[in-house]
N, C-alpha and C positions, 0 to 999 in steps of 0.2 A: 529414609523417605517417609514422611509424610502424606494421606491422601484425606481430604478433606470435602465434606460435603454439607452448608450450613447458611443460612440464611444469610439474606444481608446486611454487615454491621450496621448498630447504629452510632456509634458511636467518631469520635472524629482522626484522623489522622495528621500527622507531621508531614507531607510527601513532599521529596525532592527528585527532579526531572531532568535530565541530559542525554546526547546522543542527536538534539534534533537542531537545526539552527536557529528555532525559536518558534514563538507563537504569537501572532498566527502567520499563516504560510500555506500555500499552494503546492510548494514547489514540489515535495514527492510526498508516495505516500504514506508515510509514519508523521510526516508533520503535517498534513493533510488531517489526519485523523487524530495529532493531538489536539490539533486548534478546536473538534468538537470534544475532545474527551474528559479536558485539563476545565476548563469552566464548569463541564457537569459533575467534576469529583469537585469541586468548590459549590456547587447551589447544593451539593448532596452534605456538608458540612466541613468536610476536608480541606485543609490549607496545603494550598498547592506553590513549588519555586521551582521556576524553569531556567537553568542556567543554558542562556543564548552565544551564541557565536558572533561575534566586532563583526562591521561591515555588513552585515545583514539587513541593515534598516532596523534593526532591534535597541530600545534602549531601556531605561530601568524603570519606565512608567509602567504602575501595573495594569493588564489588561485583560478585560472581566474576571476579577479577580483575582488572578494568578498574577504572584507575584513574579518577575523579567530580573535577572541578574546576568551581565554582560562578564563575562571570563574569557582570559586572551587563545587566541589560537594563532597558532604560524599557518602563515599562509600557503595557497598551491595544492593539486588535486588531491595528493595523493597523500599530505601531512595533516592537513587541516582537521580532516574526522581525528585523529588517534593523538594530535596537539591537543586536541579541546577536548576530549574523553579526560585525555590526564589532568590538567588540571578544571575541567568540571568536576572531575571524581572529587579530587583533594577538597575545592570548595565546598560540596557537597556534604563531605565528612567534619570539616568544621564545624557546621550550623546544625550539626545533629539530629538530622531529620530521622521521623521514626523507620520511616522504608525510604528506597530509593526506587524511582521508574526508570531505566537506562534502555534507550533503544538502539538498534545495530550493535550486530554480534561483534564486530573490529571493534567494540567497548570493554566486549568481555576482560581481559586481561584488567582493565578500571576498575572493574565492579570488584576487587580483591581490595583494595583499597578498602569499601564498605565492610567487607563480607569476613576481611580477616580482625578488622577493629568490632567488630560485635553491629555492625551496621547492616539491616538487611538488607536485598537486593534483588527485585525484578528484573528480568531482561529479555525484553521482547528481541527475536531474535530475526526477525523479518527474513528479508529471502534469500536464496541462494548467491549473495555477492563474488563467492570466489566463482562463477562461472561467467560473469560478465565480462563480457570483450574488454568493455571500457576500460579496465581497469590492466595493467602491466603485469608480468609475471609475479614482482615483485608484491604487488596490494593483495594480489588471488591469494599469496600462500598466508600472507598477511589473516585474510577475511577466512581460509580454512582452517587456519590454524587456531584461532579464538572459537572456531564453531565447534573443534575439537576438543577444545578446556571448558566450552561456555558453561557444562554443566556442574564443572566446579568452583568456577568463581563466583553464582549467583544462588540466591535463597532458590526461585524457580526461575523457569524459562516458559516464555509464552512463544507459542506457534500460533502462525493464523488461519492456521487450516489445517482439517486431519492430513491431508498431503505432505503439507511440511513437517507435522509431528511424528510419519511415516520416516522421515527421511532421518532429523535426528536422533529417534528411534532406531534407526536400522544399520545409520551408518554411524555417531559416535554414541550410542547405547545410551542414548540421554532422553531422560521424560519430560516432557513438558504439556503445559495445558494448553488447550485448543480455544483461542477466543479470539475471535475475526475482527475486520477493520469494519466499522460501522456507517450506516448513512443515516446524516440525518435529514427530518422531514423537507423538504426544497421548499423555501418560500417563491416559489414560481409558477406560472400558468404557460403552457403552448402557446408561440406566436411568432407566425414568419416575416412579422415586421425587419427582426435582425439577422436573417437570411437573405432575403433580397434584398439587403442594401451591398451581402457579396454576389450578386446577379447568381442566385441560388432559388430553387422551387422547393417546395414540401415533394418529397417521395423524388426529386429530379437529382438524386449526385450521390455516391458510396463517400464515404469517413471514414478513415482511421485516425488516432488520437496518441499522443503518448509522447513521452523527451527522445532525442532523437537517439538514444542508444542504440550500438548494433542487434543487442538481444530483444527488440520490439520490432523490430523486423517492418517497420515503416516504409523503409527503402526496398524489400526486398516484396514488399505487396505490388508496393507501386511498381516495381519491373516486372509482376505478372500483370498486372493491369495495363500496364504501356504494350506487351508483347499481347495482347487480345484485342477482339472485335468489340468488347464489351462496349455500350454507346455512352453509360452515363460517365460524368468525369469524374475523379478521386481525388475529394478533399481532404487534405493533409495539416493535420494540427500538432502543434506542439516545438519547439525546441532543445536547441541543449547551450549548455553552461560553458562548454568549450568547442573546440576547433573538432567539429564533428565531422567522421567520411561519410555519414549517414546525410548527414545536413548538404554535404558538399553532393551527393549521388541525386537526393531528390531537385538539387537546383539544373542537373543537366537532364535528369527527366522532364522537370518540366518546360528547361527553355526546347528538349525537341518535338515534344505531346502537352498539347494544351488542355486533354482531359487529367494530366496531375496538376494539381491547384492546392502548394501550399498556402496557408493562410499565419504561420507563424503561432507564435502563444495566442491564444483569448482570452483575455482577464476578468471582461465580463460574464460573470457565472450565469447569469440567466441567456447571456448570448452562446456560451458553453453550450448551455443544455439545450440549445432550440435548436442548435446545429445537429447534435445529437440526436434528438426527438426526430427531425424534419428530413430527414436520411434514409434513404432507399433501404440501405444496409450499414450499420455500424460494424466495422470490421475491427477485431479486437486481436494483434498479433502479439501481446506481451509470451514470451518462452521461459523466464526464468519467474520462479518458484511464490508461491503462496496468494492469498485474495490481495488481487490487483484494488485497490478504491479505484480505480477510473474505470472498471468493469463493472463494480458496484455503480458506481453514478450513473453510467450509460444503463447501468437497469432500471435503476429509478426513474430517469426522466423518459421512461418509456421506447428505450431505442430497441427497433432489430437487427440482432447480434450473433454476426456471425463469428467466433473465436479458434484461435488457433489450438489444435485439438494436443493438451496434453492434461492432466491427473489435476492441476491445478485448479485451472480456466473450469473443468468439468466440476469441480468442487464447490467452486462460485455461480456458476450459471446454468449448471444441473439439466434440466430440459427444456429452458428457456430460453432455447436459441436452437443455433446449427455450429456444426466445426466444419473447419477445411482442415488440410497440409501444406506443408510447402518439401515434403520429400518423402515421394514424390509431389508436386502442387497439384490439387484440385483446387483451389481458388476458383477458379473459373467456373466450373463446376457446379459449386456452393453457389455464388452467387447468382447462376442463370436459374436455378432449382427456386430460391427466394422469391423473384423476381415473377416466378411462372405462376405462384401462390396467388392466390386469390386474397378480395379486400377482408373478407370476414378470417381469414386463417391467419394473414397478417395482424389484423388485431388482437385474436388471439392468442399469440403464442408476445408479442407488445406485454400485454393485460398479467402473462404470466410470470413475465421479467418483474414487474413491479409488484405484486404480490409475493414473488419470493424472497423481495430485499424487504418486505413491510415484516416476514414471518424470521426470516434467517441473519437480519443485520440489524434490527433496529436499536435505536442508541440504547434505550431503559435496558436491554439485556446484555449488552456488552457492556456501559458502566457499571451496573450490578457485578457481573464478574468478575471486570477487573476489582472492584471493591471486595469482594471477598478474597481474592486472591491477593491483595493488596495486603490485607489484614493479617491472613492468614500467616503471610510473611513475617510479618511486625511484629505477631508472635512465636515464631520460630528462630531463637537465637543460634540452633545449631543445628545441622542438618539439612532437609530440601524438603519443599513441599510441591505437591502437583493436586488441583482440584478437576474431577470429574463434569465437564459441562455438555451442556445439551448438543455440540459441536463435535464431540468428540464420537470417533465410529469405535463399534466393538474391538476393532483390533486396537485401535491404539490407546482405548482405556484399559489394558492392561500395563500395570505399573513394574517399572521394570527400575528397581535401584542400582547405583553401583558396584 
């Protein structure tokens, strides 16, 4: 092991990228955050290759900068990631990049590919996948199994929060650095022009946000919110990618309570964020593991955020917000407390959401990071590295080798 502490290269990189379906994308958050991360290691001098996934709307034109190579993957929920890992990997290894960036830990097993040919290998290891419903017994043991080896297939392993690096720290004795998903600056202003055109007021309706997974717990707000007196309605954003019961639960809540009001995906990002901003309470129910970006975002554009109270959510949004539960549920609770808050204590605690994502996520110090960690890899042909960064809390910068 490795632990390194050391300015930022200057020098340039070879970097090859897989694990996301490409660039750019909304669609969750690791490709969410590479469509900002992959252009700024290229304005930073870095040559970036993103091997993308067919069908995606992704083809071989490069975009800002980053060069797009299309590699096959077999289709269907549950093949597709570990289809396209393998032969992203092998592609990957042909074109002899100096390091490789691999996201999702069900890669890990891929990154052996790089790692046993003298190839380095980043591997962001994002969240706890094997606990998500979504997913069959079968993918769970899949996604725990790779978080179990992750830390011998890869040069390092990136966490995105000292929480996460708590977990594979503790639970498969693996180090990893601490560097979060980042926001960058919004090119947008407040304005309820694109709220009331869903017959929506500034401060008049609660939000919650996210794909309709069972572990976001969308459906299961909205059933506290249907069983209360509460008066404003709850608008629901977001979908999913397959035959969701999440999806199916919120359409009978709201054909029999007209205060749940899904609205579907919103593609327009400044309509995203007014929604968010223009909201009584930004309700934030993600349950599974590490910095949510759409918790970051709701900070940004100034939302008040109420979040489901677990080690994560608390790691992202610190005391700039409120928590509930759902077991037992205070929801209701939380919400009527918010609500009772006066206009000046509302702004305040708005003012401090955004000031903590301007000090704790902004891009210049998460791309620095990963560039150093980047490098640090490129130069380590044998062994692991882990660097100390300003993210990391006293326990889990103790380094702990195999």
């Amino acid at each position: 092991m490795t632990t390194l502490d050391r300015p930022t290269p200057d020098r340039s990189l070879d970097i090859g990228v897989y694990g996301a379906r490409g660039v750019p994308s909304t669609y969750s958050g690791y490709e969410t955050f590479l469509t900002t991360l992959l252009p700024e290691l290229v304005r930073r001098g870095d040559r970036v290759t993103i091997y993308c996934r067919p069908g995606e709307g992704m083809d071989e034109q490069d975009w800002n900068g980053v060069q797009r190579r299309v590699v096959s993957a077999v289709g269907g929920k549950n093949l597709n990631t570990l289809s396209h890992g393998l032969t992203a990997g092998l592609a990957a290894r042909r074109h002899r990049h100096d390091v490789l960036l691999v996201v999702n830990v069900a890669n890990a097993p891929f990154c052996l590919i790089g790692r046993r040919t003298g190839q380095p290998v980043v591997l962001n290891v994002d969240g706890q996948e094997w606990l998500r419903d979504k997913w069959g017994p079968l993918a769970r043991a899949v996604f725990h199994g790779s978080a179990r080896i992750a830390h011998r297939c890869a040069t390092a392993l990136i966490a995105d929060c000292a929480a996460m690096a708590d977990v594979y720290r503790d639970e498969f004795r693996a180090p990893s650095t601490v560097i979060p998903y980042c926001q960058p600056d919004l090119d947008w202003s407040a304005d309820p022009a694109s709220i009331r055109r869903h017959g929506l007021e500034p401060g008049g309706y609660l939000l919650i946000a996210g794909r309709h997974n069972p572990e976001n717990n969308l459906d299961r707000v909205a059933e506290v919110v249907a069983a209360s007196s509460l008066p404003l309605p709850l608008v629901v954003l977001g979908t999913a990618n397959y035959d969701s019961p999440v999806t199916r639960r919120l359409e009978q809540l709201a054909a029999a309570d007209p205060r749940i009001r899904p609205l579907g995906h919103v593609g327009d990002r400044h309509e995203f964020f007014d929604l968010i901003h223009h909201a009584a309470i930004h309700l934030h129910g993600h349950s599974v593991g590490g910095t949510n970006p759409s918790l970051v975002e709701a900070m940004a554009a100034g939302g008040r955020i109420c979040a489901l109270d677990n080690v994560f959510n608390r790691n992202t949004l610190g005391d700039a917000g409120r928590y509930f539960r759902l077991d037992p549920p205070d929801l209701v609770g939380a919400v009527e407390a918010i609500l009772a808050e006066g206009t000046e204590d509302d702004l305040l605690i708005r003012k401090a959401a955004t000031e903590r994502v301007a000090r704790e996520f902004s891009v210049d110090a998460v791309v620095d990071a990963y560039r150093q960690l980047l490098h640090a890899a490129a130069d380590t042909r044998r062994g692991t590295v882990r660097l100390p960064t300003q993210w990391s809390t006293p326990a889990e910068t103790v380094v702990r080798g195999r």
